[in-house]
MARTILUM-534555 format. One line per 8 residues: for each residue x, y, z of C-alpha. Coordinates in steps of 0.02 Angstrom, whole numbers, plus 50000, padded with zeros to 5 digits. Example, Ala and Ser with C-alpha at 12.3 -4.5 7.8 and 13.67 -1.06 7.14 Angstrom:
<sites>
50615,49775,50390 | 50684,49947,50357
</sites>
This chain:
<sites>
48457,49268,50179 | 48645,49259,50183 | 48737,49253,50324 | 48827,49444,50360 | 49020,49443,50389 | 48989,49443,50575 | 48945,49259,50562 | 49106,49212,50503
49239,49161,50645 | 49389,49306,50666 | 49534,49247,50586 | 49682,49220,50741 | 49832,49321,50760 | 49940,49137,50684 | 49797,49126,50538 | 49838,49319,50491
50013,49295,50490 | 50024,49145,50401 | 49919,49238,50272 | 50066,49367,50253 | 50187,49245,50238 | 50084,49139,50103 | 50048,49322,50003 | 50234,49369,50027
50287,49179,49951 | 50176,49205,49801 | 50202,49384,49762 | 50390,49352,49771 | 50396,49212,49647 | 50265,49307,49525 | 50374,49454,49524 | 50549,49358,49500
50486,49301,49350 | 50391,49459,49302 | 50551,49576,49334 | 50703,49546,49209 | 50850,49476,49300 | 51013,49556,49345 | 51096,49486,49201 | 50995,49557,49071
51031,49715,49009 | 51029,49855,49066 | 51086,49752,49215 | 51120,49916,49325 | 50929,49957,49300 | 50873,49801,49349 | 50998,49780,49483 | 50934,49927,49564
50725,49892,49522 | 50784,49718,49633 | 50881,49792,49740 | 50697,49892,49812 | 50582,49775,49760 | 50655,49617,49857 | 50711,49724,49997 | 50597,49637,50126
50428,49750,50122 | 50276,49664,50198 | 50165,49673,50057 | 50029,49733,50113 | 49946,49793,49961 | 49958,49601,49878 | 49891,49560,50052 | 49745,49653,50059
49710,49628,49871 | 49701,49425,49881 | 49617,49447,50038 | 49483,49555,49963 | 49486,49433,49805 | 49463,49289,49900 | 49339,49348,50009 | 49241,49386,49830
49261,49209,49766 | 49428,49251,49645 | 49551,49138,49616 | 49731,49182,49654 | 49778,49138,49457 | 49681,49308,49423 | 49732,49391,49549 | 49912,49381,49588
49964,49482,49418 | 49881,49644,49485 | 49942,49625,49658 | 50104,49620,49569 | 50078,49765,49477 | 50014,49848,49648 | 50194,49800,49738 | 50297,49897,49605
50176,50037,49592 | 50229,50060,49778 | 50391,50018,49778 | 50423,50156,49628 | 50342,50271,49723 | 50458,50224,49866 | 50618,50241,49757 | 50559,50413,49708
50491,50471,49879 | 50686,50452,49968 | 50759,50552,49825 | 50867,50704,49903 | 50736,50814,49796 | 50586,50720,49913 | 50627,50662,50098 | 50794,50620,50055
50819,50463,50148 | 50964,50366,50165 | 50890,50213,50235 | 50735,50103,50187 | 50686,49922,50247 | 50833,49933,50346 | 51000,49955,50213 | 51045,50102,50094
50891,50173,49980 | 50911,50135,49794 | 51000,50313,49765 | 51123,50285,49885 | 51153,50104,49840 | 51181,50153,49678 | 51154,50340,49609 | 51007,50459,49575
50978,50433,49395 | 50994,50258,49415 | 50852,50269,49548 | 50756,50383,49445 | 50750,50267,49305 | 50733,50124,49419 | 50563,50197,49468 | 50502,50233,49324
50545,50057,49246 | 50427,49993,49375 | 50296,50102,49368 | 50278,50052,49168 | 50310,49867,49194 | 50160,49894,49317 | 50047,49918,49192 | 50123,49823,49062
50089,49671,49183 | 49891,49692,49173 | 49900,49735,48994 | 49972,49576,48959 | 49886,49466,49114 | 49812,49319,49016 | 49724,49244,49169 | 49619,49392,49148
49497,49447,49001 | 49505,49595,48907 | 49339,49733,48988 | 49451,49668,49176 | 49621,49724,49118 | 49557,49901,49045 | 49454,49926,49210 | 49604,49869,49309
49716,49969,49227 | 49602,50137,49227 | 49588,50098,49438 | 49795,50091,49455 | 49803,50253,49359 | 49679,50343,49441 | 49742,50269,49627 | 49939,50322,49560
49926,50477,49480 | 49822,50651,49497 | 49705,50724,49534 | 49635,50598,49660 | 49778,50481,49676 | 49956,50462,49761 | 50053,50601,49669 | 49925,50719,49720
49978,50676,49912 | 50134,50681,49887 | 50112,50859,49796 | 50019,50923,49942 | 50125,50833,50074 | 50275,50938,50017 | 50161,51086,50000 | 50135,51088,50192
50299,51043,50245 | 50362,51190,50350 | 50188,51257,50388 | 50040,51265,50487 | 49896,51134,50423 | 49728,51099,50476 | 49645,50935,50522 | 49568,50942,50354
49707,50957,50259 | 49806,50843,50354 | 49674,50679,50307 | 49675,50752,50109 | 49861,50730,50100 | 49841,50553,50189 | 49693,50506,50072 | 49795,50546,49925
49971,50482,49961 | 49938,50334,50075 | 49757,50289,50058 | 49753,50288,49862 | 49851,50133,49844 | 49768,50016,49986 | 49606,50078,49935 | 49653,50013,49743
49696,49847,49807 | 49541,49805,49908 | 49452,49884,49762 | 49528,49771,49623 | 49545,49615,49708 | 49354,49642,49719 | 49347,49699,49532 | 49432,49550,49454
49299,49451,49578 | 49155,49538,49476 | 49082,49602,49645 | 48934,49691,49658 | 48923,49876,49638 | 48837,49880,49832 | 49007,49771,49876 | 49118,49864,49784
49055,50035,49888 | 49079,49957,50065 | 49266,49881,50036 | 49318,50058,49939 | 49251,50130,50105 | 49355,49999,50219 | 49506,50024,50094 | 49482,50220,50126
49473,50203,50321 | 49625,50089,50299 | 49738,50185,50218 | 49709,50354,50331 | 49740,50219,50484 | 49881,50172,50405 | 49951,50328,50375 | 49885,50379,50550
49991,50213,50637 | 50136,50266,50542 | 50158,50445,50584 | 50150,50373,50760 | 50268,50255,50724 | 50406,50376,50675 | 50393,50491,50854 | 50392,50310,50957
50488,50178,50878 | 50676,50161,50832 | 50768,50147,50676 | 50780,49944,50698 | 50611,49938,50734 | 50546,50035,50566 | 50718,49983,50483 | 50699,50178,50409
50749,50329,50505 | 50654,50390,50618 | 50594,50551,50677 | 50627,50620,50505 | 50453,50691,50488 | 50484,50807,50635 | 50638,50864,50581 | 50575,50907,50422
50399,50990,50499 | 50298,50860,50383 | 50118,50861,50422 | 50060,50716,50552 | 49950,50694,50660 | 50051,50696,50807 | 50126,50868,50756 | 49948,50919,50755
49842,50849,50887 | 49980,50738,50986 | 50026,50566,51011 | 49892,50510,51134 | 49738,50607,51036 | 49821,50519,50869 | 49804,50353,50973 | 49618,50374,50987
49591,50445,50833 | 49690,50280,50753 | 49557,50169,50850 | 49411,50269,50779 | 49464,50248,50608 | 49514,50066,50644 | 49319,50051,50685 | 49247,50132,50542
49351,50015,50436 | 49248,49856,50545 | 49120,49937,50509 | 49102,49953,50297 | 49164,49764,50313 | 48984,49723,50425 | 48877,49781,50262 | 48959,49627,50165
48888,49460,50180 | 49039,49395,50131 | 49176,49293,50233 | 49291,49436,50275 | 49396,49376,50424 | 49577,49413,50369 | 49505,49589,50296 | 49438,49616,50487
49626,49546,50557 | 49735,49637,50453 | 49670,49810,50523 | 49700,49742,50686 | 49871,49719,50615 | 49890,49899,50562 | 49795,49972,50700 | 49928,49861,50823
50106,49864,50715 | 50247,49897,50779 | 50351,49947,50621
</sites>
């Protein structure tokens, strides 16, 4: 019998983050040479898909998708394409999220949000350039064969779009701003608009790995639990912390009566609700026999951030 993921050491708070800094190193120089330069034209497009893209983000979703790859027996040659692709599928939906006609922020990652650094339409089309050079990146990913890059490809859509993806939240998240919501809808919105994405990542790191389809159920559940505790940590994040701590503004969601968990149950009950979810997470990664240490230390990370 193989050995269950509790028989594998934790992975120590120096181990996990010289794991982000390795992921942030190696998605950084993928996508430098995946994104056209500044130079190239139209240079004010690409200027401004830079301008978000580089702006300092943790990637997280790369993160958790070599993580998950690893952890399946992957190599990083056939993986890091689609944690690219992952990385500008977020950061387009970040673009388009701090649009006046969104949450109309003026600040992300600490310094001006694409539309202020340069102007809406360039923003918009921005967004959308990296949304399409998302996919085009799998389409054309030669480390990986052809059955991987349709299946990867169909799980980015599905994961960015509607009805189960990360439009969908966002759809409903501005549905419920300035109104009542219940618990239920509250976690929908979060599935949809947060969860979608981290979910995807765990999901295809352990797709290019050819996991099994018993593996593939427990890390989708981890990747759900992960996202909603991410989401969870965050709405926390923007009541407690300061704007140099998130490097956004904060408070924002109060202001504009989003729907979050502390608007609905409080800070400390959204405390204890975090650490349940955090659990559940621990707990889909316990039906792997699998080493899954830095999977197990990066939701201590989330469940623990700071910004």
């Amino acid at each position: 019998m193989r050995a269950s993921s509790e028989a594998f050491p934790r992975a120590s708070e120096q181990e996990v983050r010289d794991f982000f800094r390795e992921c942030r190193e190696l998605t950084d120089a993928r996508l430098d040479v995946l994104v056209p330069a500044e130079t190239i034209e139209p240079s004010l497009v690409h200027k401004a898909m830079r301008w978000s893209l580089f702006a300092g983000g943790k990637r997280l979703r790369p993160a958790l998708l070599l993580a998950a790859g690893r952890a399946f027996g992957a190599h990083d040659t056939a993986l890091l394409g689609t944690a690219c692709a992952l990385e500008m599928i977020h950061t387009y939906s970040l673009i388009h999220d701090d649009l006046p006609a969104m949450d109309d922020d003026e600040l992300r990652r600490g310094r001006p949000t694409c539309h202020i650094r340069f102007d809406e339409a360039t923003a918009i089309l921005a967004g959308d350039a990296l949304q399409t050079l998302a996919f085009q990146t799998i389409a054309e990913d030669e480390a990986l064969d052809a059955s991987l890059r349709v299946a990867l490809v169909r799980e980015l859509a599905r994961a960015a779009g509607t009805p189960r993806g990360m439009i969908a939240g966002q759809a409903y998240d501005l549905a419920a701003e300035s109104r009542d919501v219940t618990g239920t809808e509250l976690e929908r919105i979060h599935h949809h608009k947060t969860g979608a994405l981290l979910r995807a990542a765990v999901r295809a790191g352990a797709i290019i790995a050819r996991a099994s389809r018993e593996e593939l159920d427990a890390i989708t559940v981890y990747g759900a639990r992960l996202g909603l505790l991410f989401q969870i940590t965050d709405d926390l994040l923007d009541v407690t912390a300061t704007a140099e701590d998130l490097g956004k503004t904060p408070g924002k969601d109060e202001r504009a009566r989003k729907a979050t968990y502390p608007a609905l149950y409080g800070v400390e009950a959204s405390r204890e609700r975090a650490r349940t979810v955090h659990g559940e997470a621990l707990a889909a990664l316990e039906r792997l026999e699998r080493p899954v240490p830095l999977l197990q230390a990066i939701a201590d990370f989330i469940l623990e951030r700071r910004a």
